[in-house]
C-alpha positions in Angstrom: -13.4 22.2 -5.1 -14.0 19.6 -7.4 -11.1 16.6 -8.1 -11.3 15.3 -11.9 -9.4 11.9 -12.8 -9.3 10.9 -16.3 -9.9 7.6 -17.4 -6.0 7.1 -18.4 -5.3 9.1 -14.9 -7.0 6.0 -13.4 -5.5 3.4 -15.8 -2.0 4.2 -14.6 -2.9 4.6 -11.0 -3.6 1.1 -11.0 -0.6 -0.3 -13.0 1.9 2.3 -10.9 0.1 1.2 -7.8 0.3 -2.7 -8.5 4.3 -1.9 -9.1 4.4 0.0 -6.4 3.2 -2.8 -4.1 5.0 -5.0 -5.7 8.5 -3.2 -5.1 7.6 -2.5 -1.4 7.1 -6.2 -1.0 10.2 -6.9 -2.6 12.6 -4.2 -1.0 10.5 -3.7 2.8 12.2 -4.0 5.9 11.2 -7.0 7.7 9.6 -10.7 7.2 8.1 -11.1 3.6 6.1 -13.5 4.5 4.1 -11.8 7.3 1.7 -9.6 5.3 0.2 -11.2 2.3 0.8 -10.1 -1.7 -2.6 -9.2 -2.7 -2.4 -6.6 0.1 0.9 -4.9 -0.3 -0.5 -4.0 -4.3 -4.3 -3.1 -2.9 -2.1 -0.4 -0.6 0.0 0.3 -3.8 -2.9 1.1 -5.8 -4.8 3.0 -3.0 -2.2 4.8 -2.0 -1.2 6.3 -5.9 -5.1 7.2 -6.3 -5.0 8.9 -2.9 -1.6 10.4 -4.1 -3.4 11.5 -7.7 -6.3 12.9 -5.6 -3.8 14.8 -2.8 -1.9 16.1 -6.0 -5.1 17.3 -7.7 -6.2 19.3 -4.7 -3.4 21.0 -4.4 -1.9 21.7 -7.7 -4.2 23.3 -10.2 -1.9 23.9 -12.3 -0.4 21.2 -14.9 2.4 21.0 -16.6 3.4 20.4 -20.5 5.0 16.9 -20.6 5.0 14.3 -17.7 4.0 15.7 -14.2 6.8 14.5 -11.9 5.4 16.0 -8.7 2.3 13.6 -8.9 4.5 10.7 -9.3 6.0 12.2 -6.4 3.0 12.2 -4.8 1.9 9.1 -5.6 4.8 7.6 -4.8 5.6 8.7 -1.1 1.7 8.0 -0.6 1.5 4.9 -1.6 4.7 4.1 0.1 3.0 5.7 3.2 -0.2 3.5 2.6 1.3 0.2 2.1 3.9 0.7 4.9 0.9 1.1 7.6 -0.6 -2.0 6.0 2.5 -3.9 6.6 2.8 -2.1 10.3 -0.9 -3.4 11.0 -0.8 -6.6 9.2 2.4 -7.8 9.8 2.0 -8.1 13.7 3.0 -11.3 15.3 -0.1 -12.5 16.8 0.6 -14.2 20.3 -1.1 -17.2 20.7 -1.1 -20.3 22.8 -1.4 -22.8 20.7 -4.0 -25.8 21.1 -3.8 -29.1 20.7 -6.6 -30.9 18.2 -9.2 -30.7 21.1 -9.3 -26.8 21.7 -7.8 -27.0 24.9 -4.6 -24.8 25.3 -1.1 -26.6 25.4 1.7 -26.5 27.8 4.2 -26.2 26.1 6.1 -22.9 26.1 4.3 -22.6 29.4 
C-alpha cells in the first residue's frame, strides 16, 4: 500500500501542526512552563503528518471540497502526540540540590 502526500498536503501539515502546538500550549492542563515551546509545535506538526498518513491508509477514497475527516485525524493525533510529549517532558525531576561544590545540600533533608 503506498501513502502519497502532496507537496501542499505537506505545506499545511506543518502550518496546522505549528497551530496545533501552539493551541495545546496555550489551552493544556497543567504548568506551561514545564515543557518547552519548540516542543509542544514539533508534536503538533508530527502528530498532523502522522494524522495525514493514518488518514491516507485508511481512506482511499477523497472527497470533493475540504476533507474534514483528515483534519479530524490530524487533529486528535496531534493532540494525542503532543499530549504524551507534555506527559513525558513535563515530569518534575527530583533532585537534591547542590551547593557550588557538587556536594549535595541539607536542606529539605
Amino acid at each position: 500500500m503506498t501513502v502519497s502526500v502532496t507537496v501542499s498536503a505537506l505545506l499545511w501539515a506543518l502550518v496546522g501542526g505549528a497551530v496545533v502546538g501552539l493551541l495545546g500550549k496555550w489551552v493544556g492542563p497543567g504548568d506551561h512552563e514545564e515543557v518547552p515551546l519548540w516542543l509542544t509545535v514539533l508534536g503538533g506538526i508530527a502528530g498532523v503528518l502522522v494524522g495525514t498518513v493514518l488518514h491516507a491508509l485508511f481512506f482511499t477514497t477523497h472527497p470533493v471540497g475540504t476533507d474534514w475527516w483528515r483534519h479530524v485525524w490530524q487533529i486528535v493525533t496531534a493532540v494525542l502526540v503532543v499530549g504524551a510529549l507534555a506527559a513525558v517532558a513535563g515530569r518534575p525531576h527530583h533532585r537534591t540540590p547542590r551547593d557550588r561544590s557538587g556536594a549535595r545540600s541539607r536542606r529539605g533533608a
